[in-house]
N, C-alpha and C positions, 0 to 999 in steps of 0.2 A: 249167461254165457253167450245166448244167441244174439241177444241188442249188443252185449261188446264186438262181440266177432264181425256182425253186420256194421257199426258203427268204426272199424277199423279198416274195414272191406272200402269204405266209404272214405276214410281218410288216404289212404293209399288211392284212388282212384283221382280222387281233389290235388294231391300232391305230382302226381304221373300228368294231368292235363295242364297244371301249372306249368312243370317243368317241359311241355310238350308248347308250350305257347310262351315260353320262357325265350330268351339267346342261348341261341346255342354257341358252342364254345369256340372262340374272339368271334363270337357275330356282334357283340356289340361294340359300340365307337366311342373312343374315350372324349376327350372334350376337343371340339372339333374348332379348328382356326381359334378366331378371336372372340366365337361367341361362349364358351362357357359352357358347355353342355352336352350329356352323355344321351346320346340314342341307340335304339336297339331296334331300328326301323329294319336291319337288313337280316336281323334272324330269322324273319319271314320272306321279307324279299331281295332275295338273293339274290337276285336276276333284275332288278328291277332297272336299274342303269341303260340296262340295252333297250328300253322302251322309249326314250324320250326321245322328239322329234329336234329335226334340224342340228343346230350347232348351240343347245343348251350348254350341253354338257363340257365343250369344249374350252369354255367363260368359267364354267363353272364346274371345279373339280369337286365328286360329291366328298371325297376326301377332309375337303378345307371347309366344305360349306354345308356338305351334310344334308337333311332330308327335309326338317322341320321348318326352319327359314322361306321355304316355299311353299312346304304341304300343310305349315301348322299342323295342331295336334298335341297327342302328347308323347314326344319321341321315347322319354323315359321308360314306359308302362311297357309290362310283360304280357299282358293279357290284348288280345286284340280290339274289342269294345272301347277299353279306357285309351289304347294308343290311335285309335281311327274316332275320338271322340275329341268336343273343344276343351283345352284344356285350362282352368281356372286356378289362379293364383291366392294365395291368403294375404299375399303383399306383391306390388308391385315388382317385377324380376329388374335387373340393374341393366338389361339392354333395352328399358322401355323406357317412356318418359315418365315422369313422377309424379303420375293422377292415379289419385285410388281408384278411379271407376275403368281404367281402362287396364284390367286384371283375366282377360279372356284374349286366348288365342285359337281361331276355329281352324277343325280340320279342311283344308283345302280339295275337291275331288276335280280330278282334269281341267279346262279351261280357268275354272274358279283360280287356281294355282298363278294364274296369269297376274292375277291383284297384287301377287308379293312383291313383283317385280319395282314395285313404288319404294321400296323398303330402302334399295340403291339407286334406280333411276329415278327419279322424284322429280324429274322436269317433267312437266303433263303436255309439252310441247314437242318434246321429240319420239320421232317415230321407230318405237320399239320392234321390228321387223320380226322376231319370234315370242312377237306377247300380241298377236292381230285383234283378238278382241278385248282386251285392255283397252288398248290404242284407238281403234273405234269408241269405247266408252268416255274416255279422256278427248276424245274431241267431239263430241257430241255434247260432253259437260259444258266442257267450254265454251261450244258454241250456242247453247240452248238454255245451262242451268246455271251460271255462274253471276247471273245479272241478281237471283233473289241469295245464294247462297256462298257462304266464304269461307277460306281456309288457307292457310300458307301455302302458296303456290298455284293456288286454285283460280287466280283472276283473271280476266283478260286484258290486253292492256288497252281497249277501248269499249265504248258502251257498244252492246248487242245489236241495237235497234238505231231508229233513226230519230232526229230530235222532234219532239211534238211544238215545241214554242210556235213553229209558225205552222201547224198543222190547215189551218182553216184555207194556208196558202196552195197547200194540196190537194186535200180531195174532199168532197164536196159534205154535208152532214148527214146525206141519208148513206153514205157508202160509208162513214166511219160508225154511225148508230147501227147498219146489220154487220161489221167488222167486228164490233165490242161485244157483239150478241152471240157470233158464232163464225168465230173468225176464220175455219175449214172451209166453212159451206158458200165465203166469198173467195179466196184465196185457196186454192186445196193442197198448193204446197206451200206456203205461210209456215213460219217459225214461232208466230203469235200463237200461244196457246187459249185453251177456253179455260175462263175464270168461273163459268156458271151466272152469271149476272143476271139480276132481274132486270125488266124492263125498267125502273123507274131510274135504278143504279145508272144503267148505261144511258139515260139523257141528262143524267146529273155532268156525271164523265165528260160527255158530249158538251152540252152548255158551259166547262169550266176550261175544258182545252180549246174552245173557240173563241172564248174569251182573252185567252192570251196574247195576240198577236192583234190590236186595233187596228191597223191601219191595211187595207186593201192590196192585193197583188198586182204589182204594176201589170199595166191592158200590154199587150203585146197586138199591134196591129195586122190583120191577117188577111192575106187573099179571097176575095170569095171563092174562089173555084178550091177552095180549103174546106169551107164551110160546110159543103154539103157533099151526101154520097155523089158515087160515082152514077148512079142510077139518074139524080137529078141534071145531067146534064148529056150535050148532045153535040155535034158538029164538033168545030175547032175549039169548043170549048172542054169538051171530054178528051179530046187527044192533048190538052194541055192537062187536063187534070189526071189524066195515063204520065204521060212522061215524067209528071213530076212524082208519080206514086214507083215508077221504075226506078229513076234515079234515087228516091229514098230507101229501097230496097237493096240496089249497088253500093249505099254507103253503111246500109246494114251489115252488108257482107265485109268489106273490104274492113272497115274499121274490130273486126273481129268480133263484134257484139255477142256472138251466139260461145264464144269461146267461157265466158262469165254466168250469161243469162239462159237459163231454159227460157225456150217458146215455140213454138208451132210447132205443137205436139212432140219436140227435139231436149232433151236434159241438154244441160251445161256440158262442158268439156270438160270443165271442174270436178272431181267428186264430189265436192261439197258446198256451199251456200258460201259460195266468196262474194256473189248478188244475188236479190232477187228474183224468182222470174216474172219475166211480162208478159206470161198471158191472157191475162187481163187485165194490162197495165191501161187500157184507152175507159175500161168500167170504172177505173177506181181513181187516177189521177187529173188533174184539169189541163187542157192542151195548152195556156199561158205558163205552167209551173213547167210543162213536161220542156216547153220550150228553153224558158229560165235554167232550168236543171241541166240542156244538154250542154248550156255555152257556158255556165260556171259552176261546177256540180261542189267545189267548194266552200262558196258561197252559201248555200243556204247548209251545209255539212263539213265541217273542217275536216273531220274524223274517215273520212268515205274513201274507201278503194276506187273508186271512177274515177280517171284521169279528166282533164281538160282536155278536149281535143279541140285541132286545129280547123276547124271545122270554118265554112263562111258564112254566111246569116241564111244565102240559098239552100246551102247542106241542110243546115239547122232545119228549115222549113220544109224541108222534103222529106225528112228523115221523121220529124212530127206526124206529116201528111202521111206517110207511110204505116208509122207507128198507131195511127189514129184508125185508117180506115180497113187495113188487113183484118179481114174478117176472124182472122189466127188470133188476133192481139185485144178480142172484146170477150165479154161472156153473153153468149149469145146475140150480136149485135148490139149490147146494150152499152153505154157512153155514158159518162159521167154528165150529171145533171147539178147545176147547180142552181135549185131554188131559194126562195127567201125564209127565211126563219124568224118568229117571235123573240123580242129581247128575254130573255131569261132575266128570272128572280133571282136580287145576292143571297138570296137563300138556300136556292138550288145551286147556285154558284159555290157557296161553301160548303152544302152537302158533297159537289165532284171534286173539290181540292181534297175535301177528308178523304174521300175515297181512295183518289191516285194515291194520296198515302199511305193509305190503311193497307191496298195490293200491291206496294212495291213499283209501280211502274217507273220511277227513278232510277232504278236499278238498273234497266234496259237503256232508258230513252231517257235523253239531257231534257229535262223540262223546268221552265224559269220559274223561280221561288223552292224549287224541290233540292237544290242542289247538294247540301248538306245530309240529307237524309240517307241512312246506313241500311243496309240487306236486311230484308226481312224473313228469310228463309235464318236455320238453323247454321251454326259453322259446323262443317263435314270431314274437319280435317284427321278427324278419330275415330268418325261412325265406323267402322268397322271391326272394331274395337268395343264399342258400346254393347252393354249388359243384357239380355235378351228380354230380362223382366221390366229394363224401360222403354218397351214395345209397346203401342197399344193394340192389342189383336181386336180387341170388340169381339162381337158376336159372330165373328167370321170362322167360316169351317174351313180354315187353312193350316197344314201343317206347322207345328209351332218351333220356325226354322226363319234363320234371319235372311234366307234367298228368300223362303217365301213370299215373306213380309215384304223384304222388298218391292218384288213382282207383284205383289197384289195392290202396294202403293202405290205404285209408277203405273199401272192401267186404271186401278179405280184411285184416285187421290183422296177423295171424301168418305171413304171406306171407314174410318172410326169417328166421324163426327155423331153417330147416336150415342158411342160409349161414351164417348167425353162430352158431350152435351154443349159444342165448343163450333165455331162455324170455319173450318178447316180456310184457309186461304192458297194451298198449295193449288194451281191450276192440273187441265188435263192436256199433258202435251201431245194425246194421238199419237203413240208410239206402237213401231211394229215388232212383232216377237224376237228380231235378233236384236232390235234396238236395250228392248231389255232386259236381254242378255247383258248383253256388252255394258249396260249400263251394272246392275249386279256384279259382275264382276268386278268393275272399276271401284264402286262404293266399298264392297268387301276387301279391297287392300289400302283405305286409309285408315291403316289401323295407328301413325301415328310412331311405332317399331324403328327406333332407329340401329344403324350397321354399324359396326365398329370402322371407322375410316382405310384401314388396311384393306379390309374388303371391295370398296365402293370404286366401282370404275373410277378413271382419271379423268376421262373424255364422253360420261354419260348419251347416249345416240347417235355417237361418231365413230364409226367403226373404219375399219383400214380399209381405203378406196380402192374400185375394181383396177385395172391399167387400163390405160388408153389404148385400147386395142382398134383394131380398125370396125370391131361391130361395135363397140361401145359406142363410136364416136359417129357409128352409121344411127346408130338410136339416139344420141343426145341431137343429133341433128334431127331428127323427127321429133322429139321432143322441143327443138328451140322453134320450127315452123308451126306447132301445134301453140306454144305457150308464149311465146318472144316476140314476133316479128309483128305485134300490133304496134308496138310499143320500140322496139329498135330495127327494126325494120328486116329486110329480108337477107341483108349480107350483115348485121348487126351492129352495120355505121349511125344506129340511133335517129334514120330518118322515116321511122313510123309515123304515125297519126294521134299517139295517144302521149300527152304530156300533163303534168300538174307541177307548176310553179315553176321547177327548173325541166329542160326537154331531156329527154330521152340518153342514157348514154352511148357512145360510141366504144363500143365493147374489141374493135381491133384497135383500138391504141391504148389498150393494157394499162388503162389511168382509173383507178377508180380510190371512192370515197372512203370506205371501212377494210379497213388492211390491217395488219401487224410486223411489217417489214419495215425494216430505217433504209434510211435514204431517198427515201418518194419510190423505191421499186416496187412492181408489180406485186398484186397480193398474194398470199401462197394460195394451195387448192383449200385450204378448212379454214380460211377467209372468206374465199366463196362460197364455199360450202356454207358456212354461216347464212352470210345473206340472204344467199338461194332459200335457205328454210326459215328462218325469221323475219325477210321481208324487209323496207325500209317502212318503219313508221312514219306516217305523215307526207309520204310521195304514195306515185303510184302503184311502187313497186310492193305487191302481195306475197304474204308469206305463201312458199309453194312445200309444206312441210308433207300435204297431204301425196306429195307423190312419195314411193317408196325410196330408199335411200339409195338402192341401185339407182335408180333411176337419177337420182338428185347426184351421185357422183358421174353418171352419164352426158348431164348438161355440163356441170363443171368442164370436164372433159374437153366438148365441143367448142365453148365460151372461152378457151384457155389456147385453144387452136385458130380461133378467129385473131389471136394478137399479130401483128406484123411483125418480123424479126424473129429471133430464139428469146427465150428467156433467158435471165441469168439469178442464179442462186441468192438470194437475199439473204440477209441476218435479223431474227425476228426476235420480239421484243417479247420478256416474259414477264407476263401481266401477276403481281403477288396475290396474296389477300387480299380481300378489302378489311381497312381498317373500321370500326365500329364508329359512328358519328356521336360524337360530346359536346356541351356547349359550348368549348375552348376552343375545339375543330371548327365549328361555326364561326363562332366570329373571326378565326381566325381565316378562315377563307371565304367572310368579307371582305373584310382587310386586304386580301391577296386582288380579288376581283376588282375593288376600287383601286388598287397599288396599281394590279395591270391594264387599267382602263377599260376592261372588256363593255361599262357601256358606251364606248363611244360606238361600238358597231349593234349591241344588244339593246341600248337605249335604259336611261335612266331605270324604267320602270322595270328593265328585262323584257320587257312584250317584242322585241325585235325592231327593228327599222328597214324603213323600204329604198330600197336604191333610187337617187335621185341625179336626174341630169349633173352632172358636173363634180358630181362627189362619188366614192367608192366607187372606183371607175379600176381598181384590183378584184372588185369580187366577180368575177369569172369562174365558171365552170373548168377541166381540166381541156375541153375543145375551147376554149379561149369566149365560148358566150356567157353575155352580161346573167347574174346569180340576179335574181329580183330582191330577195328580201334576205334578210337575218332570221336566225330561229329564235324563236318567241321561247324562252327558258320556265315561263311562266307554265306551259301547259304540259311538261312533264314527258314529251313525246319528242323523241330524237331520231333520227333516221340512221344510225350508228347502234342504237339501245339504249335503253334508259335505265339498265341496270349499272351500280358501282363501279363493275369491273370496267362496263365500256364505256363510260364516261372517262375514267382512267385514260382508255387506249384513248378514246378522242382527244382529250385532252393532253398527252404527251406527244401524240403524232400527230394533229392536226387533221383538217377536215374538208376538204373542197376551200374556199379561201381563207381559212379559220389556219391559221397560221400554228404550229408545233410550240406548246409552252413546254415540251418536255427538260429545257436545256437551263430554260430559269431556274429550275427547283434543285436545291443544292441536298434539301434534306425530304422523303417518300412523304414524309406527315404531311408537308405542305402542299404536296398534293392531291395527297387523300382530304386535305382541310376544302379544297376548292371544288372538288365530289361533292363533297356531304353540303356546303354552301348552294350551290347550283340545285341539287336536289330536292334542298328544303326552301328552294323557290316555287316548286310545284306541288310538295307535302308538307304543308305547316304540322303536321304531328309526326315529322320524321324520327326526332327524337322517344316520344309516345310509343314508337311498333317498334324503334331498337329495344 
């Protein structure tokens, strides 16, 4: 009688804490929007709404969208443990995609919560203003990890690094053999990370990428009063070699150099790595490339944010001298040396091609013969998502938690090479503890989870612009003198110093190239808005995504007030779908390309053609100066985007002299046919990733 009683004592007890960790009556939520699913998140917290920061909630009513979508978990569960726990599936649920392994949704706790935001905003390009350390992760990926690692959305649209082909033209082989070795301890803000290389690896490396480029850097003939410190000289000859290390310093300033480049002891103006820095640019590079470099930085990098400037051959030379002898611009005095080297064996020669291929360096840096070669890193576009037991932990005493894990890979990388008995290839990128944060967070919301389309913003990082008030427009003007006026100058008539191929535009006559307005009228503001944050690929104009999106409608603003005249209201163009690319589309907008002659300006092969005396004497910029060349369609990089939709808009409205085909096309196919045509001149496997 006493075990019944006691054993009843104890069911009633079990029962009462159930129903006490249970929903309480309507705390739970029936099936919420368009996802399917009953939570009982607010029988406990009931209050929890009023906690969240800024204007979450106001995007997102918990009503429609509910708790779990952000916080994972298992909104379901009555008991606290199993609803603040990951929750695992025995099949795949119909709002995911259709891989058995990606059957895990983890509980989310404060920042981490910021990863889900990918679930709807999925561009890793635009800046999420109330997800700040996502956003940091997302561009730190991109900037740093996307050269070894791939995933839908995940790429960058140019290589990371700069191209090694003609490396030997740079910098000399004892500065790339301790570069390869320990590439912090030459460079200490470098984005090159350490691979761990042995010594014998890195003169393989070394002897295979000096191999590449036979022929010599042309001599550039130099002043003596250049050649040597300032110490070595005296009289009228020091005061010539003073004014010219002055004047190179004047042109340092005036051409905005420090606004891109950290150096003397000064960061960028940039938040982030849009260049290098030079403070040890006179250790590492050779004063004939550095000169090469300044007067066509092109030329040896198609790909590269540095403008051409209008520089004279005396600029150039002063602005070297200057760059060369500032004591600021060496490491410790010291100057790139360039001795002689023994021919290397093809033996060692084919041990450093296996190599650069075995570590990915393709990935980063365009290098000749590598060029086909695919990431060698993992695709991530689900890891967050992935099973916990296909972890390797090794022998580490780390929480057995997939932040953990993380964080313990991202500091130590070779951290389970004893358990797998396997020689890890992932390098060590020297990252600081909010770096891997932010990076953690970012990885834990590619889980892969797609939204029902109802839900998913229209306008993904474009939120409704401040008004032109008179501070907005007092800050977009401190904004255009901080970021603009290298480049268009100080009243924004485009008569800066910094130009690559075509000059500078002239931003008060309201003419510009990427628009969505008919009639040639001015672009709307999320025209520029565009630009401003994506940048023109292939000019010099840099994506400015990294400022905050205030800020970015604050230039708009300013940029929109330098027009002459009022504006007048446009009718703008609404870009559909992109239609899917088939082999029928294809040839069919061969056909179209050949029908419309497009190569008589793109040239038989598509590579572009170069303006010549007496022909194309139309391709003018919108200020009436001669365009130098056609775009080379071949290389996949358009100064409008290179995505579907904005080949579309290029292509119906036209482009700087590229003439509006939108009027020919009687039926949308045939212009989607001429898309996907032009496209799969730069991806032969277009068809392959549709």
């Amino acid at each position: 009688m006493r075990k019944t009683g006691r054993a009843f004592i104890f069911f009633i007890m079990a029962v009462a804490w159930f129903m006490a960790a249970g929903p309480s009556p309507g705390g739970a939520r029936g099936a919420i929007g368009g996802l399917g699913r009953t939570e009982r998140c607010p029988a406990c917290h009931e209050t929890a709404v009023t906690t969240h920061p800024g204007r979450l909630l106001i995007g997102h009513p918990p009503e429609r969208f509910g708790c779990v979508v952000c916080h994972g978990g298992n909104g379901g569960a009555s008991r606290r443990k199993a609803a603040h726990s990951d929750l695992r599936y025995p099949v795949p649920p119909v709002n995911l995609l259709d891989d058995p392994q990606r059957n895990v949704r983890h509980f989310l706790r404060g920042a981490e919560a910021q990863g889900s935001c990918f679930k709807c905003h999925n561009n890793v390009w635009d800046e999420l203003t109330d997800a700040p350390v996502l956003s940091t992760g997302a561009r730190f990926f991109l900037n740093n990890c996307s050269g070894c690692h791939q995933g839908s959305g995940l790429e960058s649209w140019r290589k990371l690094a700069p191209p090694l082909t003609r490396i030997r033209w740079k910098v000399s082989r004892d500065w790339a053999t301790r570069f390869l070795k320990d590439p912090r301890s030459v460079q200490p803000k470098t984005r090159m990370p350490n691979f761990f290389l042995a010594d014998g690896e890195v003169q393989a490396m070394v002897d295979y990428l000096f191999r590449l480029e036979e022929q010599d850097i042309p001599t550039v003939p130099w002043d003596p009063i250049s050649l040597k410190p300032k110490e070595a000289w005296a009289g009228d000859d020091l005061d010539r070699w003073v004014r010219i290390f002055r004047k190179g310093a004047q042109i340092w300033e005036e051409a905005r150099c420090p606004v891109c480049h950290a150096s003397c002891g000064r960061a960028a103006r940039v938040p982030f790595e849009l260049a290098p820095s030079l403070e040890r640019v006179a250790d590492k590079v050779k004063r004939d490339w550095l000169y090469l470099w300044l007067k066509d930085p092109p030329a040896y990098y198609p790909h590269t944010y540095m403008p051409r400037f209008r520089f004279t051959d005396a600029d150039l030379r002063a602005l070297v001298h200057y760059l060369w002898w500032d004591e600021r611009f060496t490491a410790g005095g010291q100057r790139a040396v360039v001795s002689p080297a023994a021919k290397p064996s093809p033996a060692t020669v084919r041990e450093g091609r296996a190599l650069v291929a075995y570590y990915g360096c393709a990935g980063c840096h365009e290098i000749q013969g590598h060029e086909g070669e695919w990431k060698i890193g993992v695709t991530l576009s689900d890891f967050g998502a992935k099973p916990l037991e296909q972890l390797t932990f090794g022998r580490q005493e780390i929480p057995p938690t997939r932040q953990a894990w993380i964080a313990r890979k991202l500091l130590d990388p070779r951290f389970t090479a004893k358990a797998t008995l396997r020689n890890p290839r992932m390098p060590d990128l020297g990252l600081r503890p909010e770096q891997v944060r932010a990076l953690t967070v970012f990885l834990m919301g590619l889980t892969g989870e797609t939204i029902p389309p109802p839900l998913k913003p229209t306008k993904p990082g474009i939120g409704e612009p401040p008004p032109p008030t008179p501070e907005n427009l007092a800050r977009g003007r401190a904004l255009f003198q901080q970021y603009c006026t290298a480049c268009h100058g100080q009243a924004g008539r485009g008569e800066g110093t910094g130009w690559f191929e075509s000059f500078p535009r002239d931003l008060t006559a309201g003419l510009y190239l990427s628009r969505s307005t008919l009639g040639g009228g001015p672009p709307t503001e999320r025209d520029l808005f565009r630009t401003l944050t994506r940048g023109m690929p292939g000019s010099a104009m840099p994506p400015f995504a990294f400022l905050p999106e205030t800020e970015r409608w604050q230039l708009v603003h300013y940029v929109r007030s330098l027009v002459k005249g009022k504006s007048v209201h446009q009718e703008t163009i609404v870009i559909p779908e992109a239609l899917p690319p088939t082999p029928a589309s294809l040839a069919r907008g061969k056909a179209l390309f050949e029908g419309l002659k497009c190569f008589l300006c793109h040239g038989q092969d598509a590579k572009g053609r170069t303006r010549e005396a007496g022909e194309f004497e139309d391709w003018v910029d919108a200020a009436g100066r001669p365009v130098p060349r056609s775009a080379d369609l071949t290389r996949g990089i358009f100064k409008g985007g290179s995505g579907a939709q904005d080949l579309y808009r290029i292509l119906k409205m036209g482009f700087g002299p590229m003439p509006p085909f939108g009027f020919f096309f009687t039926k949308e196919a045939d212009l989607w046919a001429l898309v996907h045509y032009v496209q799969s001149l730069s991806r032969k496997d277009l068809l392959k990733k549709q």
